[in-house]
Backbone as ProteinMPNN parsed JSONL, in Angstrom:
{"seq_chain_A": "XXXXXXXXXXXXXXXXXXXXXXXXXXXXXXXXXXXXXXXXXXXXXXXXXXXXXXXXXXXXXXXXXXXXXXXXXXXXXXXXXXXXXXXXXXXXXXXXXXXXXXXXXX", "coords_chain_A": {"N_chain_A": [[109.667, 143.479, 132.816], [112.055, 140.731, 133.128], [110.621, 137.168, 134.38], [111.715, 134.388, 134.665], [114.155, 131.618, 133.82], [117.461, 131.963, 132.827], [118.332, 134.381, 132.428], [116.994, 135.906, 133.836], [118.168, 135.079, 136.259], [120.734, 136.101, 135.727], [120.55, 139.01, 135.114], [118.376, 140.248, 137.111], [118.162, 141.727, 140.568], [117.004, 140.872, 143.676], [115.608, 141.68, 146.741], [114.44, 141.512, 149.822], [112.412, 142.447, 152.792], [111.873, 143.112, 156.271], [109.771, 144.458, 158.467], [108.976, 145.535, 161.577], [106.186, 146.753, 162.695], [103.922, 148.661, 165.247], [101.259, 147.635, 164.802], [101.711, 145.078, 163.146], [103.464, 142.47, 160.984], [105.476, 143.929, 158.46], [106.265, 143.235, 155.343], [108.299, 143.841, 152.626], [109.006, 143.361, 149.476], [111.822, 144.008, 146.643], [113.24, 144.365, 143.648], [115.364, 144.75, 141.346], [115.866, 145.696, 138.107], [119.415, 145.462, 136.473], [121.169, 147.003, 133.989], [122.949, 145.837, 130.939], [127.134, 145.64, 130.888], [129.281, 145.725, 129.003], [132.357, 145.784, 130.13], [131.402, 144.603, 132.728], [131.745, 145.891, 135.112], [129.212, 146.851, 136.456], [127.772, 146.002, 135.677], [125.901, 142.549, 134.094], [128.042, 141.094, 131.786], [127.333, 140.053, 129.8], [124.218, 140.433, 127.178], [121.197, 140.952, 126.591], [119.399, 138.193, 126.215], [116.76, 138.968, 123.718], [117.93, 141.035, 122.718], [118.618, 143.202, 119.637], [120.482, 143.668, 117.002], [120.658, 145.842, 114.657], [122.191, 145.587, 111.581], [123.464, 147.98, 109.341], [122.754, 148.005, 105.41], [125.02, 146.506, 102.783], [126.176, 148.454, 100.22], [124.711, 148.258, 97.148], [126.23, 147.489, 93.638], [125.224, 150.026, 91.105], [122.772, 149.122, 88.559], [123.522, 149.376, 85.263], [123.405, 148.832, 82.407], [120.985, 145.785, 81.833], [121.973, 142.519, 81.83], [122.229, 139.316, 80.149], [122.906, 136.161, 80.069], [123.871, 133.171, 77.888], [123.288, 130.324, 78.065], [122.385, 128.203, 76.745], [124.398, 127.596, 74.205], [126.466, 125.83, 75.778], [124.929, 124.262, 76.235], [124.408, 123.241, 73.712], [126.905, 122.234, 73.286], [127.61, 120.529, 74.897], [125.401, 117.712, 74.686], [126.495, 117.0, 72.131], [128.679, 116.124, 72.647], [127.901, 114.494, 74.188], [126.146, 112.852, 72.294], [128.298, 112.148, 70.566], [130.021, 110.442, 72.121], [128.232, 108.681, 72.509], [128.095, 107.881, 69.796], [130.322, 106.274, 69.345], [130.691, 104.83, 71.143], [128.223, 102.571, 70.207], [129.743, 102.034, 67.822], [132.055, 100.559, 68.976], [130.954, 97.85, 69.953], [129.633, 96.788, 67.944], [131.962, 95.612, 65.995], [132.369, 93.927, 67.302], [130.401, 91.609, 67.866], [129.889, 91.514, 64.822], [132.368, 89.824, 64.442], [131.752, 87.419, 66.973], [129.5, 86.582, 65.138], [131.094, 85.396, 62.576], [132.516, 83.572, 64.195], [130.813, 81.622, 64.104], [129.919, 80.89, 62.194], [132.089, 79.323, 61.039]], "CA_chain_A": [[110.729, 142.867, 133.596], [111.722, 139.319, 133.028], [111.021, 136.786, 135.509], [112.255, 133.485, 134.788], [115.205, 131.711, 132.982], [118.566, 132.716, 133.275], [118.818, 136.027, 132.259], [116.104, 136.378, 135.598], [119.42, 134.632, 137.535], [121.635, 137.035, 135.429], [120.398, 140.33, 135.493], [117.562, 140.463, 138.556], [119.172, 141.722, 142.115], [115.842, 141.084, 144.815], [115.877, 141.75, 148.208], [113.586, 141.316, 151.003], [113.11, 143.157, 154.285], [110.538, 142.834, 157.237], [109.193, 146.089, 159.037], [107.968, 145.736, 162.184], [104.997, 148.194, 163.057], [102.768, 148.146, 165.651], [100.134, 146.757, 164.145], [102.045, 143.495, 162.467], [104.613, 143.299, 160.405], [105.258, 144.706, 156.926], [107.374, 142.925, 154.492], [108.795, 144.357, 151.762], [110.003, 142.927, 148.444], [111.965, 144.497, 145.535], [113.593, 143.752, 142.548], [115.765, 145.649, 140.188], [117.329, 144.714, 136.513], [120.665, 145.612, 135.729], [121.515, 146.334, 132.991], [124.379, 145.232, 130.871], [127.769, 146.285, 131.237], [130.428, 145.134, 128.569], [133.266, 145.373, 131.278], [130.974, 143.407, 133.671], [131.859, 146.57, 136.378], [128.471, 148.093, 137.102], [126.219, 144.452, 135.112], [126.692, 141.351, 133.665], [128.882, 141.056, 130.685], [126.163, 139.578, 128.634], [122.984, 141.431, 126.656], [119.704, 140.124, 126.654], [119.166, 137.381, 124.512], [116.173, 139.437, 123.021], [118.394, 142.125, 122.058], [118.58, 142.745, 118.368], [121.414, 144.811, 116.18], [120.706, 145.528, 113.252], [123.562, 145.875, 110.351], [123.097, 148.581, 107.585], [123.036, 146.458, 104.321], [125.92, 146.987, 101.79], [125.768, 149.355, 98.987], [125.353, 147.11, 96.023], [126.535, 148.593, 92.626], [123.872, 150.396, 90.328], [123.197, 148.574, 87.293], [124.265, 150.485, 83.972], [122.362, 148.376, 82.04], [120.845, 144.949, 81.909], [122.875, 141.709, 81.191], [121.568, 137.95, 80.12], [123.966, 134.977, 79.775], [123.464, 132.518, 77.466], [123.366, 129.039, 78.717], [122.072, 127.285, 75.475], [125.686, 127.156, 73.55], [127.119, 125.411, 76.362], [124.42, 123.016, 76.605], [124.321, 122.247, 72.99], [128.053, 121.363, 72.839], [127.357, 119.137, 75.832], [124.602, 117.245, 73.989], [127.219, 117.12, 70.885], [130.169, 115.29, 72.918], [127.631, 112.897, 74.381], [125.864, 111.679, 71.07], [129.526, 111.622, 69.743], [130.204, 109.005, 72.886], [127.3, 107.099, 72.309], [128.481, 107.079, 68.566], [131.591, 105.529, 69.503], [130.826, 103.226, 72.009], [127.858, 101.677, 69.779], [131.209, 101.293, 66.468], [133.033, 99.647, 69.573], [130.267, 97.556, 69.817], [129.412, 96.159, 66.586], [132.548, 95.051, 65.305], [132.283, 92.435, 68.572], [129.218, 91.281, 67.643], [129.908, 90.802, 63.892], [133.174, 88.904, 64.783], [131.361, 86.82, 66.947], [128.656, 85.562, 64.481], [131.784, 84.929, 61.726], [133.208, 82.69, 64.411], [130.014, 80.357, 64.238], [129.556, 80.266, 60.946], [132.971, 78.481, 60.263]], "C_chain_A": [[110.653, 141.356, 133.402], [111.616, 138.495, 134.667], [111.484, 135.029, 135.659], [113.153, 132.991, 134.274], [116.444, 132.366, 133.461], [119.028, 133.939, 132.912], [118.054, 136.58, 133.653], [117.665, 136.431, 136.636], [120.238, 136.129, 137.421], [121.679, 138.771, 135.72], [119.31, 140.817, 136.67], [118.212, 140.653, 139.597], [117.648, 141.676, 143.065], [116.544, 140.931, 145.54], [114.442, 141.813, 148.935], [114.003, 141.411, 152.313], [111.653, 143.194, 154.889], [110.976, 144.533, 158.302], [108.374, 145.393, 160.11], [107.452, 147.118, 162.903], [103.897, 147.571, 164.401], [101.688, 147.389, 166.005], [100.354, 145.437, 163.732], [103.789, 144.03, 161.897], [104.45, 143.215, 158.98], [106.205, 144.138, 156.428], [107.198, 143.572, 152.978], [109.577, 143.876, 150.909], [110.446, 143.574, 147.523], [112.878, 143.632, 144.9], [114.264, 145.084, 141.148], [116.21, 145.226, 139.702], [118.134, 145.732, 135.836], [120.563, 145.553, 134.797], [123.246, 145.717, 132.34], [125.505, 146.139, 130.427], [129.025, 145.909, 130.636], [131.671, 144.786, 129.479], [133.079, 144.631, 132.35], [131.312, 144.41, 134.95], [130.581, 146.799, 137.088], [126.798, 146.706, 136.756], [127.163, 143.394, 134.934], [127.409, 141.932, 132.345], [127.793, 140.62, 129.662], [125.367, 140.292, 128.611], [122.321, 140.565, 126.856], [119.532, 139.393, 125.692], [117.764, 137.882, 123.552], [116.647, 140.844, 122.316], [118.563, 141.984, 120.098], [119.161, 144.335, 117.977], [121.086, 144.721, 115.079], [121.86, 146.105, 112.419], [122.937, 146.614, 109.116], [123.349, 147.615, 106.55], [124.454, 147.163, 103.357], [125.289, 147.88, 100.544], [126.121, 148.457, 97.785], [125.206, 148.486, 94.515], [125.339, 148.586, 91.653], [124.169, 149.567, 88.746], [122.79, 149.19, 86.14], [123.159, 149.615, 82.691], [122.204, 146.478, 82.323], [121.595, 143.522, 81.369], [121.804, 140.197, 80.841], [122.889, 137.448, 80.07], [123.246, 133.714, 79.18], [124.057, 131.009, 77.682], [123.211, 127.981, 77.28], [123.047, 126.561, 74.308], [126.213, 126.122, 74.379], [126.332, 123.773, 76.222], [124.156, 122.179, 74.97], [125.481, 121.581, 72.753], [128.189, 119.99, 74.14], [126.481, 118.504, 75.507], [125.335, 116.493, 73.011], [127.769, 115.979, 71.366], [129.008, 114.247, 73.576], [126.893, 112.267, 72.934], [126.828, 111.265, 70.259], [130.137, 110.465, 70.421], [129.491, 108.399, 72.75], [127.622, 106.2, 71.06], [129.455, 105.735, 68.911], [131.642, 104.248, 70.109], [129.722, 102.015, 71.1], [128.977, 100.905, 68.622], [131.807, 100.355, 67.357], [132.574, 98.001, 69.604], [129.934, 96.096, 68.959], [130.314, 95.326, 66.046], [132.564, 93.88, 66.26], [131.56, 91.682, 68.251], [129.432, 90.414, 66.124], [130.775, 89.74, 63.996], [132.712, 87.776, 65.22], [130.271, 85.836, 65.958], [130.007, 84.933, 63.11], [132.729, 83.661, 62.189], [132.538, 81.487, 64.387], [129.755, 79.625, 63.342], [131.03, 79.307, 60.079], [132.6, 77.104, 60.53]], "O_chain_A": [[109.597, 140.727, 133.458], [112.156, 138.849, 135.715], [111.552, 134.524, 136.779], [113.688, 133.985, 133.781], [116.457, 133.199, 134.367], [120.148, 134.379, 133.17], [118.474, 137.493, 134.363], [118.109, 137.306, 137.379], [120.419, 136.978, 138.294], [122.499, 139.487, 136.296], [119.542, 141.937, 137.125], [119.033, 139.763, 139.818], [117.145, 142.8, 143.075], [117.653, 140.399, 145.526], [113.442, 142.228, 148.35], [114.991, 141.0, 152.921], [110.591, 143.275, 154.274], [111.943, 145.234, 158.602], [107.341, 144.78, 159.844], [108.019, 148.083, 163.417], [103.318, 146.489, 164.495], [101.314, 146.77, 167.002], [99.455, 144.605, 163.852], [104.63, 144.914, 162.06], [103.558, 142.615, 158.381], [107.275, 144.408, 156.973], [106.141, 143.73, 152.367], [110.776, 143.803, 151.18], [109.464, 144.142, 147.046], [113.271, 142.537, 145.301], [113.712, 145.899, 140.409], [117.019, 144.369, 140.059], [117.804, 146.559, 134.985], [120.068, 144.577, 134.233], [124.251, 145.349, 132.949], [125.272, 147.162, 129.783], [129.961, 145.715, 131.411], [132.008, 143.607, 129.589], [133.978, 144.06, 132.966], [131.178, 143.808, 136.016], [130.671, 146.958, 138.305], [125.658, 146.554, 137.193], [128.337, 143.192, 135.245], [127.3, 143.102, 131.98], [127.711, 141.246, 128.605], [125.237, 141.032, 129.586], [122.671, 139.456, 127.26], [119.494, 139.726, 124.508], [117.612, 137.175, 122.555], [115.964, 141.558, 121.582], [118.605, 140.935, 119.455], [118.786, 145.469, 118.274], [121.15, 143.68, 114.426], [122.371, 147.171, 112.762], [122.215, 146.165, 108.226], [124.014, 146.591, 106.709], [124.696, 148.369, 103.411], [124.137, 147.885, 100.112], [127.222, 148.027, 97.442], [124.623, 149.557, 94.347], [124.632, 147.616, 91.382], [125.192, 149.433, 88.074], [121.613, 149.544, 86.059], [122.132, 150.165, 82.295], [123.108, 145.874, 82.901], [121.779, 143.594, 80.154], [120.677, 140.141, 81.332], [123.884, 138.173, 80.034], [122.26, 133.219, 79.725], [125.224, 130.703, 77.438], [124.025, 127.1, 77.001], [122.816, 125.524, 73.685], [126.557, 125.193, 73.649], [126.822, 122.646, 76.144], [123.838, 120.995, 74.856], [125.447, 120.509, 72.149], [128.74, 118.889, 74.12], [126.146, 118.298, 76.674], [124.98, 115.322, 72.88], [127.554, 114.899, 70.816], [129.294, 113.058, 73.433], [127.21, 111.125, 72.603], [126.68, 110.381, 69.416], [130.693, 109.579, 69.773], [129.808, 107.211, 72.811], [127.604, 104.981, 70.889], [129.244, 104.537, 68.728], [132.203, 103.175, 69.885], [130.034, 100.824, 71.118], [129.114, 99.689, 68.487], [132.166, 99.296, 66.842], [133.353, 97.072, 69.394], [129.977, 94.898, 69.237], [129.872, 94.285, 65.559], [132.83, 92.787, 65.761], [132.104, 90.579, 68.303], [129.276, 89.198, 66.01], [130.299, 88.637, 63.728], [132.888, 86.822, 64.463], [130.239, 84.607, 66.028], [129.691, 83.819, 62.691], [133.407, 82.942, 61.456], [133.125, 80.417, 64.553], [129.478, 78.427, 63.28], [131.022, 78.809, 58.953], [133.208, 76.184, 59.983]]}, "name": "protein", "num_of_chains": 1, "seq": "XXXXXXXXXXXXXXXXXXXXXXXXXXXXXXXXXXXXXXXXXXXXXXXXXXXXXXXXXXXXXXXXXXXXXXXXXXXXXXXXXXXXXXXXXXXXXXXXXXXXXXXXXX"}
């Protein structure tokens, strides 16, 4: 039985009742937990936060046979197009360079 926290508030109903006897008197405590009651008629509307559903898993499809994918084409034509930009940008480059020294030497 829980006894503190708000599920205590939520689902706990106590009561307390005094008996007198004779002898003294007799008190009497109880305590009962509801449970829960989707419509909220008979409990609370809420489950126990230690409740736990579990979900069957999906049926995944059987495999027929084994596959790879090859990654290595992709990555050499991406390799390709950048040493073909580096080409380019060093030609862009160069002809700047020579220009400048032909303008010093006049």
């Amino acid at each position: 039985m829980i006894h503190s926290g708000q599920p205590a508030k939520d689902f706990i109903d106590s009561a307390t009742r005094h008996v007198l006897l004779r002898q003294g008197v007799l008190g009497i405590k109880v305590k009962i937990m509801r449970g829960s009651d989707p419509e909220g008629k008979s409990g609370p509307q809420k489950s126990l936060p230690d409740s736990v559903t579990i979900i069957e898993p999906k049926e995944e499809p059987t495999i027929v046979q084994p596959t790879s994918q090859d990654y290595g084409a992709k990555a050499q034509q991406a390799q390709q197009a950048a040493d073909a930009q580096r080409a380019a940008e060093q030609q862009q480059q160069e002809p700047s360079e020579q220009g400048g020294q032909q303008e010093y030497q006049q």
